[in-house]
N, C-alpha and C positions, 0 to 999 in steps of 0.2 A: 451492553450497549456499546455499539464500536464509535471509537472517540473522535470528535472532531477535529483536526487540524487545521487551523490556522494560520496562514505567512502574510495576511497582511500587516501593514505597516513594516514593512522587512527594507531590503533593500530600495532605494530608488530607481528611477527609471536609466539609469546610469549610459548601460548602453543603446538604449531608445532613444534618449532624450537628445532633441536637436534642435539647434536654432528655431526659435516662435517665429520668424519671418525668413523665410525660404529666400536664396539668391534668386535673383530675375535668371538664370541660366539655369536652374532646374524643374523652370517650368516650360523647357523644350523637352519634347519625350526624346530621347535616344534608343537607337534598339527597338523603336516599337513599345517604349515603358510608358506606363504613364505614372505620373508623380501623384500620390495621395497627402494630402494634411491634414491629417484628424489631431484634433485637440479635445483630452479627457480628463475628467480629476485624476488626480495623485494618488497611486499606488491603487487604480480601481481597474485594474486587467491583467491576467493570468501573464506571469515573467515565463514561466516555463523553470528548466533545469530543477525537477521536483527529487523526493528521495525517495526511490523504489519502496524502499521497504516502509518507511515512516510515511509515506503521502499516497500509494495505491490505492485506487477507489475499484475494487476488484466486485461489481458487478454480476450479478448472474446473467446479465446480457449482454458480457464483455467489460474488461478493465478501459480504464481511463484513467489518463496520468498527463502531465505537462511537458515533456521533454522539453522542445522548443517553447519558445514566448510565442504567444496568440496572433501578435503582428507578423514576427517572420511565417509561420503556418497559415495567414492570410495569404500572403506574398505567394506562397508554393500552393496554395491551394487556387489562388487567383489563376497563375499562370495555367495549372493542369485544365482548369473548367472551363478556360475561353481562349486560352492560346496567347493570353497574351500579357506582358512582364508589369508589376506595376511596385513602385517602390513607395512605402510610406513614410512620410516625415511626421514620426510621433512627437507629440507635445503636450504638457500639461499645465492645468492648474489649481489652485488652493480653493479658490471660492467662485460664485455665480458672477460677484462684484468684482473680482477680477479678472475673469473672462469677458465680459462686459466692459473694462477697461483695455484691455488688450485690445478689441476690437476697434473699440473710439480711435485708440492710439496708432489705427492703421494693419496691424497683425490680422494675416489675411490665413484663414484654411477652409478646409472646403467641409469638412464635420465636424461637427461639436456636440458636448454633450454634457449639454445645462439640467439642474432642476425644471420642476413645473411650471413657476414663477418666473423665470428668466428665459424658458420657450414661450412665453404668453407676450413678454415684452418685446421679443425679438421676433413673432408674428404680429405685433402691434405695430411694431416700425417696418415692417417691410424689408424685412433683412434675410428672411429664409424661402428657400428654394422649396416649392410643394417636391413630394417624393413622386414620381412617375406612376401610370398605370400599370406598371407591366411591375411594378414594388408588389402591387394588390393581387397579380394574378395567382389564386391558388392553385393551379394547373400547373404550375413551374413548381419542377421538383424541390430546385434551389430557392426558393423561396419562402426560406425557415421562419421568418419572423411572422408572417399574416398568416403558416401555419401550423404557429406554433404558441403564438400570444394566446396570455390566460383571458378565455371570458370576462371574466372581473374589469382585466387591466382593458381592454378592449372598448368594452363600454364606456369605458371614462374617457378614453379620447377619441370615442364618436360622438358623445352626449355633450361634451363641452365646446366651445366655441370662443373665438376671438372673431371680430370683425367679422361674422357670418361664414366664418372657414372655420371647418371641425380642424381638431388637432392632432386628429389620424393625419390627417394629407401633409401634415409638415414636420411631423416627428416621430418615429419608433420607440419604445418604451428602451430599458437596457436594466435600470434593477428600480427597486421599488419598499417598502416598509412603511411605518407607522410609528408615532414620537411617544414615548415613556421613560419612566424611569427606571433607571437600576439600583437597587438600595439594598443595603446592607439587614438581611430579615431578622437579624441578633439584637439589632436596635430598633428598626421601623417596622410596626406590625405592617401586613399588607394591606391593608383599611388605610390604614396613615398614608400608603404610597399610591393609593388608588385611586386620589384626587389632586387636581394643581393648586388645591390648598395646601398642599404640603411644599412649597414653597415659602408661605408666610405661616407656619407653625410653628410656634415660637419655644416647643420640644425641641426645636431641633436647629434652633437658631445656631448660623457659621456653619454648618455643617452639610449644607446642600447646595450643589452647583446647577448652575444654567446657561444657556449657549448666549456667548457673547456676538447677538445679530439681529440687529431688530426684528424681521420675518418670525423666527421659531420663537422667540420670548413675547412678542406681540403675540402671536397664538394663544401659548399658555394664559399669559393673563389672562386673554379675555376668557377664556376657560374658565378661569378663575373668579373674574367678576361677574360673569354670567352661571355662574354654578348653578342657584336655585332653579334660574330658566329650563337650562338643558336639562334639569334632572327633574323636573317636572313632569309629570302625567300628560297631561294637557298639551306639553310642545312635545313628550315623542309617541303620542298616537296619534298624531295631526296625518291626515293622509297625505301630507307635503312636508313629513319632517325632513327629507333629505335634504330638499331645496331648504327650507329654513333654518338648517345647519347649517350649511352653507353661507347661507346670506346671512347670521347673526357672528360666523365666527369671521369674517369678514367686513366684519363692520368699522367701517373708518369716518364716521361722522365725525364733524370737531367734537363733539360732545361727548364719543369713544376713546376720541384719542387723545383727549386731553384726563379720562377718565382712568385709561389705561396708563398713563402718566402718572398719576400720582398714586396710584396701584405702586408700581413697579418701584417709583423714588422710595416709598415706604417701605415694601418688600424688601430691593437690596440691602437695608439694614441690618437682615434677617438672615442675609444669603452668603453663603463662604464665596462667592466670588461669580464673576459671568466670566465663562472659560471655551477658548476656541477647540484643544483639543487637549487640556491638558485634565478635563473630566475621568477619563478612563484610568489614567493613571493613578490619581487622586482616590477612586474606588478600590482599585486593588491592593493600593498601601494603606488604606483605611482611613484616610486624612481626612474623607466625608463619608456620611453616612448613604447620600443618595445622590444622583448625578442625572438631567435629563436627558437625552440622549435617542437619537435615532438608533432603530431597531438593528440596524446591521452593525454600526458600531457598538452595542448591548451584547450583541451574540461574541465580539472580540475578546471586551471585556471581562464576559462571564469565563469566556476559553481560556484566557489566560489567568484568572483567578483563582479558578480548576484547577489550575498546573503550580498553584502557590498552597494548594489547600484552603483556599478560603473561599465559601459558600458564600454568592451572590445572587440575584433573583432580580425580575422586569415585572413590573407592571405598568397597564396604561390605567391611565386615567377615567373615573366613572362619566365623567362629564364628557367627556370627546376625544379623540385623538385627529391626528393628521397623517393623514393618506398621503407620504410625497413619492415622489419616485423623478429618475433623471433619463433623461431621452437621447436617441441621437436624431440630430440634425442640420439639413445644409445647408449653409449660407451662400445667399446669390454670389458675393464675393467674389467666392471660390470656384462655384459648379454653373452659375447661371452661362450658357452658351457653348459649352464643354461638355459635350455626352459622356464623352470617353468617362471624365473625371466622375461625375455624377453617374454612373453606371459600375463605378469602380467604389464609389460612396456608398451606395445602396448593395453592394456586394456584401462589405464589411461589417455592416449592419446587420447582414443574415447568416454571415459565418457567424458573429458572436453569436446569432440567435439558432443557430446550431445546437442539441439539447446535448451532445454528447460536451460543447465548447462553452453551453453556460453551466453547464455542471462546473467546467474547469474553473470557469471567473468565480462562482459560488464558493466554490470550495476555497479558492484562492485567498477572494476579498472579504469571505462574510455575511455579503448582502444577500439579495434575494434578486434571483434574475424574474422580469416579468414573462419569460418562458415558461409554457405548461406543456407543452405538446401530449397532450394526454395521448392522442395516438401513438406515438413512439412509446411512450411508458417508461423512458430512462429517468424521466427528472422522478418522478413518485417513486419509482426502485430507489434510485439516490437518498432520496427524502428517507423512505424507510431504511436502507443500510445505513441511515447517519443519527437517526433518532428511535427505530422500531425496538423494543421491550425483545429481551433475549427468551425462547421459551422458556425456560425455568423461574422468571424472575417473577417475583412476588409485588404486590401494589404497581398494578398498571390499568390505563385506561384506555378504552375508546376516543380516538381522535380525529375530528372530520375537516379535512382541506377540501371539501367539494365545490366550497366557494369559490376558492381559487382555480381548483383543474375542471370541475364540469362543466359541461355545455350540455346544450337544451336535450340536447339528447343522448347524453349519459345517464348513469345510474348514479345517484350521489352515495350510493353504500360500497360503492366500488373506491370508492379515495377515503375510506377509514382507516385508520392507523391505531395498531396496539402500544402505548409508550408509557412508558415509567410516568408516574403520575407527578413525579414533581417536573418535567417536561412544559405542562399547564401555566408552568411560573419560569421557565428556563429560558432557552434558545430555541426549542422549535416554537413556542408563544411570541416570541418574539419574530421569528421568518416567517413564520405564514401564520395570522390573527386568525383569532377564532371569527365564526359569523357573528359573535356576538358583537364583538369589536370595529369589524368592518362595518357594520351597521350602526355605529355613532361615529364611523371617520369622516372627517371630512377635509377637502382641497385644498391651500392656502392659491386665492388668486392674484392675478400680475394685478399693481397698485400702480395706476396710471401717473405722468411725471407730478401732477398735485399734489398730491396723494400720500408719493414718494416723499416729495418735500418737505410735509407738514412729520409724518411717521420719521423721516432722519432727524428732523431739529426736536422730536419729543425723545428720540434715541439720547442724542446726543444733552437734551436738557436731562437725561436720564444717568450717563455713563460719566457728564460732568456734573455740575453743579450747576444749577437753575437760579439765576440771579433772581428770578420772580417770586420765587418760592423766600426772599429772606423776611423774617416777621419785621412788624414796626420797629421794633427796640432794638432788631440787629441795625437797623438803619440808622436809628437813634444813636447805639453805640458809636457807630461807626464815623458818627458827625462829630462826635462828643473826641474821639482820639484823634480826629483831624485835625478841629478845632484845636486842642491841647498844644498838639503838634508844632503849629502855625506858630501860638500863642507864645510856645516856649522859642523858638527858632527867631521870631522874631523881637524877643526880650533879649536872648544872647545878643543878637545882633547889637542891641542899643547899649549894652553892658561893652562891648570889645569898643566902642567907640569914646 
């Protein structure tokens, strides 16, 4: 099996990276340029300068390699396709809440490319620019993305809605996965990892991490405190289970969220720590036993693990997982009244979505682009030269991504795959879920500003100390040493006199 390589998390955006607020002088075109400002997570788009020998994805339908970074290769692909020059001002960031602040704080660019959550909020307020019709026309060659997006992902932001606008019209997919864990299989059978009860397992107490963010730990709980539901007979032959997964793991009643509250205060007792990104590291040097963790970052983890010798393994959860994925999208800001720019927006979006250029970002960052272009057929050759069973190899199995690449009118025995059977628990399990899996995913959706309010102060009654939560006799105490205190303070006093 030919080996995966890895370069995310490598260098930063170094020579990309440029002022989050552009001079008022470079938003004159000179030359006929026009000026682009996309803003993207950190370290999630092919740099380019790759190593022939060590990084060739040599293709039976032609090699692929990164020579150039993806933005300069827009740049020169822009110009060839339309004649005309356009320069981009890349920028990034850490999190959805900080793109989100950026914003607030005035930093203006014309695409962005938030989570699901945070394009639901930014179509709630009136912040993003619909994508043009001429985005949707399938008849335009260059318009890789509408033909090229997976089935699967397709649906989901035609079926979903904000304010009665689907979420096709105001954002493109770019990569996409599902949340589990990665665990250590020397110590955590895969039973033990294949519920959010193994969070509060008290086998395994200190020794398992979780993402320090309200959104993905609120999930889990409720995963958690909802467990008998979901695994229930009765909620998943309901011929509405999808919708009522949805609507149960989204559940913010105060009587959830105050539930999920004292879920979690209890839990962290339990938990080596809630960690932004220092999970992966923590599994490879064995410091925890299991780590939750979004699927593209699982697939980094296991890679490099592999390269330490040390066997690692993913699983999701029986009870549920979540289906996130991050989008591109333009804000009025930036493109509202400005063709040139938003034609230059909607470019960039289809060059990534280019299957020959999201193999590159794949291969680059990890993740999983929401590209299938099953017509083309590079990304499944890809898929198969990065995970397909060598012929001679022994214990391999049948593996079906039809979910993901067919349409109504394929054959779903034409996207089988033959793969080494621990594969099932590896990194292609994790980049592309089985049907079984995608069939208890479900959405995290935008939490309106209420909503938000009540879920941060039960975060923060969570990640601090909950003055609510102290028993009567800490109070007691507490009066009793003030008291004392007083008592003594004001004795001295009468003593110096």
């Amino acid at each position: 099996m030919k080996k995966h390589s890895m370069k995310a998390f490598a260098a930063l955006l170094s020579v990309l990276l440029l002022p989050n607020i552009a001079p008022a002088t470079s938003m004159v075109r000179a030359d006929n340029e026009v000026v682009l400002r996309v803003c993207n997570w950190e370290e999630y788009i092919d740099e380019g300068d790759w190593d022939e020998e060590e990084d060739l994805i040599d293709l039976e339908s032609g090699d692929i390699i990164g020579e150039n970074s993806m933005v300069e290769d827009f740049e020169e692909w822009y110009y060839e396709t339309t004649g005309t020059k356009v320069r981009v001002e890349y920028s990034t960031f850490g999190t959805n809440e900080d793109l989100y602040n950026m914003l607030t704080l005035g930093d203006v660019y014309d695409l962005v490319c938030p989570s699901e959550y945070m394009i639901m909020k930014l179509m709630a307020e009136d912040k993003l620019q619909p994508l043009s019709d001429e985005f949707f026309d399938e008849s335009n060659e260059y318009n890789y993305y509408i033909n090229g997006v997976s089935p699967y992902i397709r649906n989901i932001f035609e079926t979903h809605e904000i304010n009665g606008e689907k979420w096709s019209r105001y954002a493109a997919g770019y990569m996409w996965g599902v949340t589990g864990f990665v665990y250590n299989p020397d110590v955590v059978s895969r039973e033990e990892a294949s519920t959010w009860h193994l969070m509060d397992n008290e086998d395994f107490a200190h020794q398992v991490t979780v993402k320090d963010n309200v959104r993905d730990t609120y999930f889990a709980a409720v995963g958690a405190v909802k467990s008998d539901l979901l695994l229930s007979e009765s909620f998943r032959n309901d011929p509405n289970y999808a919708m009522n997964l949805q609507d149960e793991m989204n559940d913010t009643s105060p009587e959830m969220i105050q539930e999920i509250q004292d879920y979690l205060q209890s839990t962290k007792n339990n938990l080596y720590s809630f960690e932004t990104d220092s999970g992966k590291a923590d599994m490879i040097t064995g410091k925890v036993v299991a780590n939750l963790q979004w699927s593209g970052d699982a697939v980094y983890t296991l890679d490099q693990a592999d390269e330490d010798d040390f066997y690692l393994e993913f699983a999701v959860p029986n009870e549920v997982t979540n289906v996130y994925f991050d989008g591109w999208a333009m804000l009025k800001c930036g493109v509202e009244g400005n063709p040139e720019r938003q034609k230059a927006a909607e470019a960039f979006i289809n060059f990534v979505s280019r299957p020959d250029n999201a193999i590159r970002n794949m291969y680059y960052i990890g993740y999983t682009s929401v590209i299938s272009a099953s017509e083309d057929g590079r990304i499944f050759e890809y898929l198969d030269w990065n995970y397909g069973a060598e012929e001679d190899e022994e214990n391999t199995v049948d593996y079906s991504v039809a979910m993901f690449f067919a349409s109504e009118d394929d054959d779903p025995e034409d996207y089988v795959l033959t793969v080494p059977e621990e594969q099932l628990r590896r990194q292609l399990a994790a980049q592309y879920p089985s049907e079984d899996v995608l069939h208890r995913a479900s959405i995290m959706v935008y939490f309106n500003e209420e909503v938000s309010r009540s879920t941060n102060q039960m975060w923060i009654n969570i990640r601090c100390y909950n003055i609510k939560n102290v028993p009567i006799w800490g109070w007691a105490l507490a009066f009793f040493v003030i008291a004392f205190l007083i008592s003594y303070a004001i004795r001295k006093k009468k003593e110096s006199r």
